[in-house]
C-alpha positions as CSV (number, residue, x, y, z in Angstrom):
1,X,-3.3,-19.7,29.2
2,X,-1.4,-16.7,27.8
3,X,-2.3,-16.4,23.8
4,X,1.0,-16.7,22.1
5,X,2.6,-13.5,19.9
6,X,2.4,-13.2,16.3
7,X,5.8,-12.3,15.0
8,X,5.4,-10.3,11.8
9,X,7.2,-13.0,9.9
10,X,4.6,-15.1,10.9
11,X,2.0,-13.8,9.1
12,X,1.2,-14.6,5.9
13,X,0.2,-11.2,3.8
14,X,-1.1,-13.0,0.6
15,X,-3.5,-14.1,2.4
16,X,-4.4,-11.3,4.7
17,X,-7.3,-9.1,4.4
18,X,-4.8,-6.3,6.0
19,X,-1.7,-4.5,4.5
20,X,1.9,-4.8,6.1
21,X,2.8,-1.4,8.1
22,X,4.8,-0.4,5.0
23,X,3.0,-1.3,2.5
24,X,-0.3,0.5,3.7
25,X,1.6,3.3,4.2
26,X,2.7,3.5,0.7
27,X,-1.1,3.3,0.0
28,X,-1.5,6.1,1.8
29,X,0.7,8.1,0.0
30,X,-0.7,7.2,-3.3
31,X,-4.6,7.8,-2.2
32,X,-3.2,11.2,-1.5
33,X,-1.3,12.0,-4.7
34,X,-4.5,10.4,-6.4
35,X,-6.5,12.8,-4.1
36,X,-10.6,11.2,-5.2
37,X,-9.5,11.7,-8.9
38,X,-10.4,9.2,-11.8
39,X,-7.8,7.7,-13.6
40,X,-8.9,9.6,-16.6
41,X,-8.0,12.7,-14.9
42,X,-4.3,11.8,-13.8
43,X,-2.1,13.8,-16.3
44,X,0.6,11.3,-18.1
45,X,3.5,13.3,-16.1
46,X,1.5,12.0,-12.3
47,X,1.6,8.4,-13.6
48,X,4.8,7.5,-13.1
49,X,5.6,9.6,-10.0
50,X,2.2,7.9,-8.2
51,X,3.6,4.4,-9.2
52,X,7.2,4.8,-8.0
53,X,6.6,2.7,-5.3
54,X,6.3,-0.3,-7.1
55,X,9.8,-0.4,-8.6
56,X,11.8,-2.6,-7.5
């Protein structure tokens, strides 16, 4: 029997252990601006520009 295709509507995120195709690569993007820093060392002036992505 053929195994039937997950649509990505489908899939339930909340619940998922992986990220959306968009979503991860925003995550991407932000490990990279973060670049292995501490929070501690993000200037005020990075803050806003790292978290863009989260404005609606």
């Amino acid at each position: 029997m053929r195994e039937k295709k997950k649509f990505i509507s489908d899939i339930d995120y909340n619940k998922s252990s992986k990220a959306c195709s968009p979503c991860n690569l925003e995550c991407k993007k932000i490990d990279k601006r973060v670049n292995n820093r501490k929070l501690s060392e993000l200037s005020a002036k990075e803050v806003p520009h790292i978290l863009k992505v989260f404005d609606l």
